[in-house]
N, CA and C atoms as an extended XYZ file, in Angstrom:
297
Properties=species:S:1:pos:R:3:atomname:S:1:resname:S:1:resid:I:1 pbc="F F F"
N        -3.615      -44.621      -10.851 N   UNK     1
C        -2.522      -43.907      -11.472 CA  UNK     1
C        -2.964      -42.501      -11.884 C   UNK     1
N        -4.208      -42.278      -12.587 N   UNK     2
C        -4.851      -41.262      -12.779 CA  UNK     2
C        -4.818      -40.246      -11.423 C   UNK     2
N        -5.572      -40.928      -10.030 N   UNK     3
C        -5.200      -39.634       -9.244 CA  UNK     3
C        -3.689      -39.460       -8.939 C   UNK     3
N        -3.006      -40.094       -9.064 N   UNK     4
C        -1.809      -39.751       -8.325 CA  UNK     4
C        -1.313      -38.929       -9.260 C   UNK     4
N        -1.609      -38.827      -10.108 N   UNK     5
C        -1.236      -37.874      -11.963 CA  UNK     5
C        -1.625      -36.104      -11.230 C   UNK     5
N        -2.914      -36.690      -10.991 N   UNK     6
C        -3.628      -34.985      -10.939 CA  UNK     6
C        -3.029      -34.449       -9.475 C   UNK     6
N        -2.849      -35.810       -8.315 N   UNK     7
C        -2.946      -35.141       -7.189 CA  UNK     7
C        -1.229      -34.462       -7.326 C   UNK     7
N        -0.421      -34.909       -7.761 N   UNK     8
C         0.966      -34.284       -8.094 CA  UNK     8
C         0.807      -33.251       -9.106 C   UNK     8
N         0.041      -33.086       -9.994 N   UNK     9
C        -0.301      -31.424      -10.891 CA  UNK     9
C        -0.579      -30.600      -10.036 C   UNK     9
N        -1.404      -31.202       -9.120 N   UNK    10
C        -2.455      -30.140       -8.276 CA  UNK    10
C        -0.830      -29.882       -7.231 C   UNK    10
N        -0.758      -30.316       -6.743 N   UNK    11
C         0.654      -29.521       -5.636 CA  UNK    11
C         1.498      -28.765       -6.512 C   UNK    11
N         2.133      -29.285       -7.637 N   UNK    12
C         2.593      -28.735       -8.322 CA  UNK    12
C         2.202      -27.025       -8.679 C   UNK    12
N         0.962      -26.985       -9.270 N   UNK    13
C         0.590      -26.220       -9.548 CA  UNK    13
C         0.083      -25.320       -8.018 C   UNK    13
N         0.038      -25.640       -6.798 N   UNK    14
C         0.129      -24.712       -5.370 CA  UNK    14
C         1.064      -24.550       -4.904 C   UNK    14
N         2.390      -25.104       -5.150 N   UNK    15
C         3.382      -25.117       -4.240 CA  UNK    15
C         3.980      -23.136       -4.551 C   UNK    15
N         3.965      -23.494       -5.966 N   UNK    16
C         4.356      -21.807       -5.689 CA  UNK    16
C         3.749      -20.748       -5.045 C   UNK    16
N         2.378      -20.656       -4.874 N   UNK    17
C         1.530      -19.885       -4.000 CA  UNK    17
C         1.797      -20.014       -2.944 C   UNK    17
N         2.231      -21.110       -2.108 N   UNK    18
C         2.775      -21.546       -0.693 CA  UNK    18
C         4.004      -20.826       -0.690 C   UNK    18
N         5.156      -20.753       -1.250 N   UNK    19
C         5.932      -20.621       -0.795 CA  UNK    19
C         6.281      -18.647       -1.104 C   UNK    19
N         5.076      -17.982       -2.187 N   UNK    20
C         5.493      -16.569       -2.069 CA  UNK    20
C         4.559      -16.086       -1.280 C   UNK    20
N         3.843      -16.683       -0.770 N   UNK    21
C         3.103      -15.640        0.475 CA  UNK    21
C         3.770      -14.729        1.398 C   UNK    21
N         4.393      -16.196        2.021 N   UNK    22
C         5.518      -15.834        3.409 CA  UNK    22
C         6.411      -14.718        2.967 C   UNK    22
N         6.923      -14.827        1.840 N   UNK    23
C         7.959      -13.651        1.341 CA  UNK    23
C         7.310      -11.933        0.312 C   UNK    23
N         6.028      -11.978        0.154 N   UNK    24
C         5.652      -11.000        0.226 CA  UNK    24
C         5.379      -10.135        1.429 C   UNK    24
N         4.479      -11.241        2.572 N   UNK    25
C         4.471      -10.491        3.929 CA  UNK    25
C         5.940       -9.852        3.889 C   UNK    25
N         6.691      -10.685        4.102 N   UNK    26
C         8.454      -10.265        4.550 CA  UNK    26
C         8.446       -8.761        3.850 C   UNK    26
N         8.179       -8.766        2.485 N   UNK    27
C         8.730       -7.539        1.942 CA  UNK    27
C         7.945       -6.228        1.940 C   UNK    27
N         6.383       -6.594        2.222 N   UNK    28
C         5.554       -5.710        2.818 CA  UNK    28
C         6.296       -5.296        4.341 C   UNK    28
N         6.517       -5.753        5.460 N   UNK    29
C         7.344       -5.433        6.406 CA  UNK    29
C         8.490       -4.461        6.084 C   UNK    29
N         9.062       -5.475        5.581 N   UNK    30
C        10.247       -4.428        5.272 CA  UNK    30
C        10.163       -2.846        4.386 C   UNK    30
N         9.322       -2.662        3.707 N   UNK    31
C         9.349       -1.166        3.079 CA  UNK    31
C         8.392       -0.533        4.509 C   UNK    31
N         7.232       -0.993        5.125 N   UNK    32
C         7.461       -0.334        6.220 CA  UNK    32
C         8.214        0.095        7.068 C   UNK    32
N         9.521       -0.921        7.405 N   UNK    33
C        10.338       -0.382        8.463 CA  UNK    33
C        11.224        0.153        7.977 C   UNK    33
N        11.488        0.011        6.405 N   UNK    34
C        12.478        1.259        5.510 CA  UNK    34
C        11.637        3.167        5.751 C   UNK    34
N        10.233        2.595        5.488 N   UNK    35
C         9.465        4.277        5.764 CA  UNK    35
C         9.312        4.600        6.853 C   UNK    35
N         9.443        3.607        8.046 N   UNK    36
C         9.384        4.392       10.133 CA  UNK    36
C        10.779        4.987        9.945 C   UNK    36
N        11.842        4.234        9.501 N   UNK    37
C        13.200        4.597        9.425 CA  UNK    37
C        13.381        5.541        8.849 C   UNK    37
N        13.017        6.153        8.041 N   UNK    38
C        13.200        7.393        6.931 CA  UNK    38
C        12.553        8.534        7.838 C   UNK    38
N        10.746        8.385        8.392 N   UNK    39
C        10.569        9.570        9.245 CA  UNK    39
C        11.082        9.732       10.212 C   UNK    39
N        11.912        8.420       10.919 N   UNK    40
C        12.209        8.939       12.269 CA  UNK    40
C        13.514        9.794       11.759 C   UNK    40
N        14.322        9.684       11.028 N   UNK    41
C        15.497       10.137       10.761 CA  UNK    41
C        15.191       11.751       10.286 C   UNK    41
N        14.367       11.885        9.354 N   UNK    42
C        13.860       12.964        8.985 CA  UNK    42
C        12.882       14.160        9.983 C   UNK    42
N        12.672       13.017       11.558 N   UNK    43
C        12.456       13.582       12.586 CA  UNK    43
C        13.041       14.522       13.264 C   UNK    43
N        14.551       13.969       13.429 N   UNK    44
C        15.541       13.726       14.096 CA  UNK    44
C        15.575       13.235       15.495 C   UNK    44
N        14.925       11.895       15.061 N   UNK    45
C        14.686       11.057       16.222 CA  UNK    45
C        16.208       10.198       16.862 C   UNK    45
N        16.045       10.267       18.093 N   UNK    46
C        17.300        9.678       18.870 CA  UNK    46
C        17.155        9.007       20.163 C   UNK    46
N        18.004        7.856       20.165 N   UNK    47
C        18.148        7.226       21.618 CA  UNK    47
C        16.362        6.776       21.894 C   UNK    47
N        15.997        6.754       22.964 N   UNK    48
C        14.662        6.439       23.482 CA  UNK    48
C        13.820        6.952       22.173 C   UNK    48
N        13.233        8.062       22.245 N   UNK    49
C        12.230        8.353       21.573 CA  UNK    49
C        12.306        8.477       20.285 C   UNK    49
N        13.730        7.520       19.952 N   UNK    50
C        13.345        7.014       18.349 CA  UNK    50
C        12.430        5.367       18.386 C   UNK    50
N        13.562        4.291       19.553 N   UNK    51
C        12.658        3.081       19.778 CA  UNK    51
C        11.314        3.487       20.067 C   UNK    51
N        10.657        4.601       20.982 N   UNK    52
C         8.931        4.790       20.783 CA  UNK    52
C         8.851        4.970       19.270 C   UNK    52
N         9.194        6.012       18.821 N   UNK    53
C         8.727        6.010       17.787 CA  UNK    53
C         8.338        5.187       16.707 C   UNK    53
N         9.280        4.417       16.856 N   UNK    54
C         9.513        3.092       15.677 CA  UNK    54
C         8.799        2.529       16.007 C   UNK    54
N         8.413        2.134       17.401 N   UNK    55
C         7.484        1.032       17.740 CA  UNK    55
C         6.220        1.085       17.530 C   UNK    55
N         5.607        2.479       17.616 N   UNK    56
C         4.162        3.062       17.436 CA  UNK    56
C         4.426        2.985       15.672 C   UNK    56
N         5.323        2.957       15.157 N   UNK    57
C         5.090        3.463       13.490 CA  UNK    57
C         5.072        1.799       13.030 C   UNK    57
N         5.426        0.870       13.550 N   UNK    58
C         5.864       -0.333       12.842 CA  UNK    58
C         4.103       -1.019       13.420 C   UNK    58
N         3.486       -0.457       14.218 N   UNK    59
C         2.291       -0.841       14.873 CA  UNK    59
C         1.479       -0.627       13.731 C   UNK    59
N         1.058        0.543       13.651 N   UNK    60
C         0.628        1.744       12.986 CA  UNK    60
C        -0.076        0.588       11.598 C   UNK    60
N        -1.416        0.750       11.454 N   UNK    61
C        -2.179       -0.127       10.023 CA  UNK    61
C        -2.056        1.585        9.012 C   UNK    61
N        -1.511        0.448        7.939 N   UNK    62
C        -1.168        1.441        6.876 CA  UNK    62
C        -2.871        1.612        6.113 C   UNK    62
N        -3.447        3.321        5.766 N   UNK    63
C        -5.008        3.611        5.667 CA  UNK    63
C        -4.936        2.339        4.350 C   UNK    63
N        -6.395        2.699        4.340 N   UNK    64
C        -6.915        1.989        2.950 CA  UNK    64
C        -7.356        2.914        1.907 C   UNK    64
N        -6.285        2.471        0.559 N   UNK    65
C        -6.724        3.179       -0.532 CA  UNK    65
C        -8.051        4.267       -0.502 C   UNK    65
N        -8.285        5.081       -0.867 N   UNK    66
C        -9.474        5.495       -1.344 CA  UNK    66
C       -10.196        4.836       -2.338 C   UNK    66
N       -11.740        4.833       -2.148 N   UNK    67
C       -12.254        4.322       -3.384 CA  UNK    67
C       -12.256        5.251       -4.457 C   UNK    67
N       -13.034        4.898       -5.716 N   UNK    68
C       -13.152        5.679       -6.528 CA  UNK    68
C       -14.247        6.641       -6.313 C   UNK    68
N       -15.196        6.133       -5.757 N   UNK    69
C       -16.765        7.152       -5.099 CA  UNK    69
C       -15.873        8.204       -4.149 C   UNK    69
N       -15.044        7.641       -3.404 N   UNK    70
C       -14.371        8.780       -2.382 CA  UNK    70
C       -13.429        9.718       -3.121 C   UNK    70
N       -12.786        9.564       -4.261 N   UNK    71
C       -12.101       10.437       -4.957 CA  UNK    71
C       -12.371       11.325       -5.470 C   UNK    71
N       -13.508       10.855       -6.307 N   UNK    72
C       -14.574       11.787       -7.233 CA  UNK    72
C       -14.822       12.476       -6.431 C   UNK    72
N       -15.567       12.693       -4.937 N   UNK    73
C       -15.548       13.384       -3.491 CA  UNK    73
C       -14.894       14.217       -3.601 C   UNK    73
N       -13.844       13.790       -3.548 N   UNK    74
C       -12.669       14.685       -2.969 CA  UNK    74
C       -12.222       15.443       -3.827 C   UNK    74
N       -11.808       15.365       -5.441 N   UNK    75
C       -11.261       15.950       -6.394 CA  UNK    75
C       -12.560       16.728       -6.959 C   UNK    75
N       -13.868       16.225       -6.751 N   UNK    76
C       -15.081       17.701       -6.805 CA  UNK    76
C       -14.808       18.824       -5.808 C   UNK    76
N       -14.349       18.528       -4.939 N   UNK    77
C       -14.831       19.704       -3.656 CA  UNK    77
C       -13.078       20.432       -4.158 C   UNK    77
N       -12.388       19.674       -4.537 N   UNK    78
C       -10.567       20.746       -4.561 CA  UNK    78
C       -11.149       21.433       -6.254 C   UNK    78
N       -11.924       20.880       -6.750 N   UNK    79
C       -11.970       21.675       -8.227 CA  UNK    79
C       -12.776       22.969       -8.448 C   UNK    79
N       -13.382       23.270       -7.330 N   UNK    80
C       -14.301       24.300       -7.486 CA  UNK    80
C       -13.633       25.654       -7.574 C   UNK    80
N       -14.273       26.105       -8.454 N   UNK    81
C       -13.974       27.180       -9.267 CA  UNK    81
C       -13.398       26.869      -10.423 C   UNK    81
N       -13.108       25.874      -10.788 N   UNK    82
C       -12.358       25.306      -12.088 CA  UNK    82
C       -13.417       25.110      -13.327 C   UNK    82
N       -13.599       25.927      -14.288 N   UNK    83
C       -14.345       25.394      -15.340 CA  UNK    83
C       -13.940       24.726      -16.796 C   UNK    83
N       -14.809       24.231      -17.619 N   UNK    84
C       -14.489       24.165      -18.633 CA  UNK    84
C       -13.351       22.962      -18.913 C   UNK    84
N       -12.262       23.150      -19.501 N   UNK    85
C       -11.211       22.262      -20.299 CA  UNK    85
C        -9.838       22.212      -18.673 C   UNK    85
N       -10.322       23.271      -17.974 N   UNK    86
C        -9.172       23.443      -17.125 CA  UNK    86
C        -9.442       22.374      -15.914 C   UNK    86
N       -11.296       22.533      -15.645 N   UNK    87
C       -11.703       21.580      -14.710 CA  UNK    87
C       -11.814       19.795      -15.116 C   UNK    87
N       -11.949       19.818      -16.264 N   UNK    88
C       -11.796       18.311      -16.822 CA  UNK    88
C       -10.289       17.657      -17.277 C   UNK    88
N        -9.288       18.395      -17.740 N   UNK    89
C        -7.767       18.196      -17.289 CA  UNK    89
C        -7.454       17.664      -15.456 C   UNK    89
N        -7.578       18.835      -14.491 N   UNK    90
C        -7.511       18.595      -13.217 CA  UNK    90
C        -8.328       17.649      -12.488 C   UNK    90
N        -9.674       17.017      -13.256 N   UNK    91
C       -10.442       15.606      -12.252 CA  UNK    91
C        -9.589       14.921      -12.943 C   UNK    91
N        -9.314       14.876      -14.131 N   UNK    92
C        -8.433       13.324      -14.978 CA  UNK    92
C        -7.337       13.089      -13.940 C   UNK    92
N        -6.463       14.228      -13.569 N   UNK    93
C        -5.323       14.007      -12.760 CA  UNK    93
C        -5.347       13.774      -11.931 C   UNK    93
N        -6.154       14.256      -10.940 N   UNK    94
C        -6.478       14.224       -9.803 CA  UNK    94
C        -7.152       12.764       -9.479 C   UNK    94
N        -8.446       12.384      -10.424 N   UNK    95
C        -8.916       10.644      -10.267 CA  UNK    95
C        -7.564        9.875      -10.376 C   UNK    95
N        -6.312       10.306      -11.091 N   UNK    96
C        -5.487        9.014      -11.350 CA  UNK    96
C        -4.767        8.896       -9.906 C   UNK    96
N        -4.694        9.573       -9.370 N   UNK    97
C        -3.647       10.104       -8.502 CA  UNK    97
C        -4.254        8.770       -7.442 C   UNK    97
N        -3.041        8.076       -6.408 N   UNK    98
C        -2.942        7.304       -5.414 CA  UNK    98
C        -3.099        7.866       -4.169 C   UNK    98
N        -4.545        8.322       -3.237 N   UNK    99
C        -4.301        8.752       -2.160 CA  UNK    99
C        -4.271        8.209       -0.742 C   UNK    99
């Protein structure tokens, strides 16, 4: 009686992980093909060489975040010439920033 206790907690307690996977993929998809749809339009993509387009953009692996070692990188080399209170304002902003 005891396992049948835990082995029904234990599903219990996975079934929800099972069932939002499938529907995050879904909604990861979908804001991609909301953003191919937005550049091709903002293209002024039409007829044929909007379906290429879409098709190469819906292909297309979205980059990977930057790390934080790569930011610091990057927001040293845009700050130069910046000293003082002006250069430590602009890394704060610049580290928060999503690139």
């Amino acid at each position: 009686m005891k396992k049948l206790l835990i082995a029904i907690t234990s599903f219990a307690l996975a079934a929800p992980l099972l069932v939002a996977s499938p529907a995050m993929a879904e909604n990861a998809q979908q804001n991609k093909m909301k953003q191919c749809n937005a550049d091709a339009t903002a293209a002024g993509k039409k007829g044929d060489d909007r379906k290429a387009f879409m098709s190469s953009c819906l292909k297309k692996e979205q980059p990977k975040p930057a790390t934080q070692q790569e930011k610091m990188k990057q927001c040293n080399a845009d700050a130069a010439g910046k000293k003082g209170d002006e250069r430590k304002a602009f890394m704060s902003s610049c580290l928060k920033k999503d690139k």
